[in-house]
C-alpha positions, -999 to 999 in steps of 0.1 A, spaced: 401 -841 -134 412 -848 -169 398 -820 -192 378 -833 -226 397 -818 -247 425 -832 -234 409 -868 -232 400 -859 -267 436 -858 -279 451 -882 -263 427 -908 -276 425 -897 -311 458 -885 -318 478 -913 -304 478 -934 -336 489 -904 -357 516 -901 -333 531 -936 -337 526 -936 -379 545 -897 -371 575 -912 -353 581 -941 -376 579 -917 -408 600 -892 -387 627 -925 -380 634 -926 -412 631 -892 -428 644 -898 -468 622 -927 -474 591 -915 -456 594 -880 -481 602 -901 -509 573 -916 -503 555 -887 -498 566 -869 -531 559 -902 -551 524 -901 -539 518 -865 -549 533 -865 -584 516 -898 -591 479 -877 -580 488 -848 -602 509 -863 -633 477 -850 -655 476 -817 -646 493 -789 -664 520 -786 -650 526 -827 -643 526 -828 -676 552 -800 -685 574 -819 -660 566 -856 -668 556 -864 -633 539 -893 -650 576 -907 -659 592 -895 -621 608 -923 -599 627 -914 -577 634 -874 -559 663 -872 -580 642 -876 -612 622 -851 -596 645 -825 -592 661 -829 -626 625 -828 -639 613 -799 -616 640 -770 -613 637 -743 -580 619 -712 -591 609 -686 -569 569 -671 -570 567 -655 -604 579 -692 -621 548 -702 -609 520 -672 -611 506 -674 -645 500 -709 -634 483 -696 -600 465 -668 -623 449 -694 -642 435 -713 -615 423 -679 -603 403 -671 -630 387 -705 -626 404 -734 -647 410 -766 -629 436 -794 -629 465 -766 -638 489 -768 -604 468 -796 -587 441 -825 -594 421 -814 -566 395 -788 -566 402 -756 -549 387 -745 -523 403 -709 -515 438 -691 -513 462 -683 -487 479 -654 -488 517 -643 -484 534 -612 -487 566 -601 -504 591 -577 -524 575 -574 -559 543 -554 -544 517 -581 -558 501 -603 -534 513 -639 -535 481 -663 -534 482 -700 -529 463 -722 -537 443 -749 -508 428 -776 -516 403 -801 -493 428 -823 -491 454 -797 -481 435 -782 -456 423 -817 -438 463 -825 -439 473 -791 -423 445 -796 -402 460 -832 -388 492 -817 -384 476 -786 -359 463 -820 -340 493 -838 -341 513 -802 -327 485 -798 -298 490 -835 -293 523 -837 -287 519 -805 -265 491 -818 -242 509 -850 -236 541 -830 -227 521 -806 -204 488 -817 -194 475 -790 -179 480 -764 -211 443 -766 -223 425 -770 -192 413 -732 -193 410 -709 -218 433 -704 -250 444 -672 -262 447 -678 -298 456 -644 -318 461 -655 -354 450 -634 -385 420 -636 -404 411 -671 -421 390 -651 -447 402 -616 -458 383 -607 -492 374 -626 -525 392 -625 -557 372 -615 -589 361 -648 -593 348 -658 -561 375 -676 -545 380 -663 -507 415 -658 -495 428 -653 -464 458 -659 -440 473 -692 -430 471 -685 -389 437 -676 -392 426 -707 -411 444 -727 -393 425 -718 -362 395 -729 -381 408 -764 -381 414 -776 -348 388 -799 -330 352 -785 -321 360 -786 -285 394 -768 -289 377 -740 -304 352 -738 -272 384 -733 -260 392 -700 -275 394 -670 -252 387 -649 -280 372 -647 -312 396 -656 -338 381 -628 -362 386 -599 -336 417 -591 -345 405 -577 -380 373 -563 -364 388 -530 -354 414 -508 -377 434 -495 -353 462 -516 -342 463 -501 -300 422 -508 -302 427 -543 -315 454 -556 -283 430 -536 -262 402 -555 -270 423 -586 -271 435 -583 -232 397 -573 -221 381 -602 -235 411 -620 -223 417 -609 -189 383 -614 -180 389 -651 -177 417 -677 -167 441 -688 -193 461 -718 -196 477 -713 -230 487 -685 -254 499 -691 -289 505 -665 -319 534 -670 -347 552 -637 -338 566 -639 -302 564 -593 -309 527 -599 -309 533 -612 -271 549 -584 -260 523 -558 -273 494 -576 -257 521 -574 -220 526 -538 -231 486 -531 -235 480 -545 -200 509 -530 -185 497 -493 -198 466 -492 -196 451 -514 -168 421 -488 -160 406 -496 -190 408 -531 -190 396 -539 -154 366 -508 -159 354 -527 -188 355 -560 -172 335 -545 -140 310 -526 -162 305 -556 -186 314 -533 -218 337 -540 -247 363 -509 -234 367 -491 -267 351 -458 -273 330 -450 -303 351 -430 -321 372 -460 -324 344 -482 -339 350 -490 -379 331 -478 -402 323 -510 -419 283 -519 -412 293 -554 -409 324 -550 -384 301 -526 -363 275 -554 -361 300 -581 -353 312 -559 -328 277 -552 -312 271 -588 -309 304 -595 -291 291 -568 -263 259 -581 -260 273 -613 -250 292 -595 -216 281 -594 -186 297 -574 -159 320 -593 -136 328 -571 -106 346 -602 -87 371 -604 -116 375 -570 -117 388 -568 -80 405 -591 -83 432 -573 -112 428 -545 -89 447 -566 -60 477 -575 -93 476 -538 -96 481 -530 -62 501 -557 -51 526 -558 -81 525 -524 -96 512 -532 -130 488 -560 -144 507 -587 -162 500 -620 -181 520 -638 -158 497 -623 -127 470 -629 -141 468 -657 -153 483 -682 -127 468 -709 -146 494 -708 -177 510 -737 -187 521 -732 -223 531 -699 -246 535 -708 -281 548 -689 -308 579 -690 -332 614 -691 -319 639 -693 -346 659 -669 -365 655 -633 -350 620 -638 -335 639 -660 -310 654 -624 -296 619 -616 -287 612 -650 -274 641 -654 -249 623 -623 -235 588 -635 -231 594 -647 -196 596 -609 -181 562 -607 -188 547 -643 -187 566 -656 -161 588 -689 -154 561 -709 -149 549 -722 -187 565 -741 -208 577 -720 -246 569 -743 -276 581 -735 -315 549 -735 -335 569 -753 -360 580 -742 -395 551 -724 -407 544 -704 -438 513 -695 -462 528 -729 -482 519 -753 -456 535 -765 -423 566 -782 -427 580 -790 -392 564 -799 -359 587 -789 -326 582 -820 -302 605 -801 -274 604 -772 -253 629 -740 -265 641 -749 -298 624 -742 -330 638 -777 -344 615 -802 -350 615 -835 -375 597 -828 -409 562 -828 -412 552 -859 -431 
């Protein structure tokens, strides 16, 4: 039987699709298009202004106009909007920051916007869209979705800021989220690292899983590694209904604790499940993703550049059976690609 979500997609998506494929048929003039559009919405911001946006035509104005500059030719344009003065980068309101790392020891923050997020959001879709259609089965169970938080502190002015996985996670259908095997804020719940994929592969073992996606395909391997080396804990806290880390391990944070509390009050003890990684153990020699969850269809996570050395790996641990999907060019900017084939991290340009 056809899952909901699944029905979901397929119905709503497919008109994205088609307008998706066209743009993608003709690349330059669907971009050109694209930049058009944005200069024209933000010719009376600050920075429209210090670049004539208002007088732009064409890309190649553009570029003549609007010269590559790495992070620090734009922060004192990002600091202002910071502090709280509109229409300086964009004409939009914003709504939070994402966040990015790099070499000069100051965070990078950028800016999101509503109608930033919505657009990221439809591209998510359009990626689990194209996904579903290829492999129906990949969100008929459970999702493992281990992203980083969507919200990781405020700056001084109230803005929240917070990673592009995590919000990202946020954005996906209602029903996809009912989907989640996990949490998405777990990860950040706990401060150790080994207590964090713990708690991932108990909450996650517990139940079957048809799809796993995470950016980093080394994430992957250290959830495998967790199962692999420490099974007991896993499959006692599964039988006994218990969250499997011990106290000492708990953060100190009140509101981390409470989050935490109400996750293992929501467990129940599921002694058939338990026996039944018990059997893997026995019959394998180790619990594995790939043993345990027969049901997996789909891994995604990135698999260009030297993450695709991790990736050409994955199989050891989640078997030949699912399909490996590039995530797509993804960065704290926005999403700029979306993969529409198995094993290869190309894909036509988001537009």
């Amino acid at each position: 039987m056809i899952s909901l979500l699944r029905a979901g997609l397929l119905a709503r998506e497919v008109a994205h699709n088609a307008r998706f494929e066209r743009a993608a048929a003709d690349p330059r003039t669907s971009q050109a298009r694209l930049l058009m559009s944005l200069t024209r919405r933000n010719s009376d911001t600050v920075f429209g202004r210090e670049h004539g946006f208002a007088s732009i035509q064409t890309p190649a104005d553009f570029a003549r106009r609007v010269p590559p500059r790495d992070y620090e030719g734009f922060r004192s344009y990002v600091d202002r909007m910071a502090g709280g003065e509109g229409g300086v980068l964009t004409a939009d309101s914003l709504t939070m920051f994402t966040t990015t790392s790099g070499t000069t020891g100051e965070p990078k923050l950028i800016p999101v916007t509503k109608a930033w997020k919505a657009q990221a959001a439809a591209l998510t879709r359009l990626w689990m869209y194209r996904a579903v259609r290829d492999h129906p089965g990949c969100f008929d169970k459970k999702v493992l979705l281990v992203v980083s938080p969507a919200i990781e502190g405020r700056t001084p002015m109230g803005f929240a800021y917070g990673a592009m996985s995590g919000l990202t996670s946020e954005d996906v259908p209602r029903l996809a989220r009912r989907h989640y095997a996990i949490p998405p804020d777990v990860v950040s719940l706990l401060p150790d690292h080994d207590d964090r994929y713990l708690l991932i592969m108990r909450l996650a073992m517990a139940q079957p899983v048809s799809a796993v996606g995470t950016p980093n395909p080394t994430s992957l391997f250290r959830l495998a590694h967790v199962a692999a080396e420490r099974p007991e804990d896993i499959i006692r806290a599964i039988r006994d209904g218990t969250l499997g880390i011990p106290a000492r391990s708990l953060p100190d944070d009140a509101t981390s604790r409470a989050e935490l509390t109400h996750l293992g009050a929501g467990l129940r003890p599921e002694p058939e499940r338990a026996k039944f990684l018990e059997r893997l153990v026995s019959t394998h020699g180790r619990l594995s993703p790939a043993s345990c969850w027969p049901e997996l269809d789909l891994v995604g996570c990135w698999l260009g550049g030297s993450a695709g050395v991790h990736a050409s790996r994955l199989r050891e641990h989640y078997g030949v059976g699912p399909a490996i999907r590039d995530l797509g060019f993804l960065a704290s900017e926005g999403r700029f690609t979306i993969p529409v084939e198995d094993g290869t991290a190309a894909g036509p340009p988001a537009c």
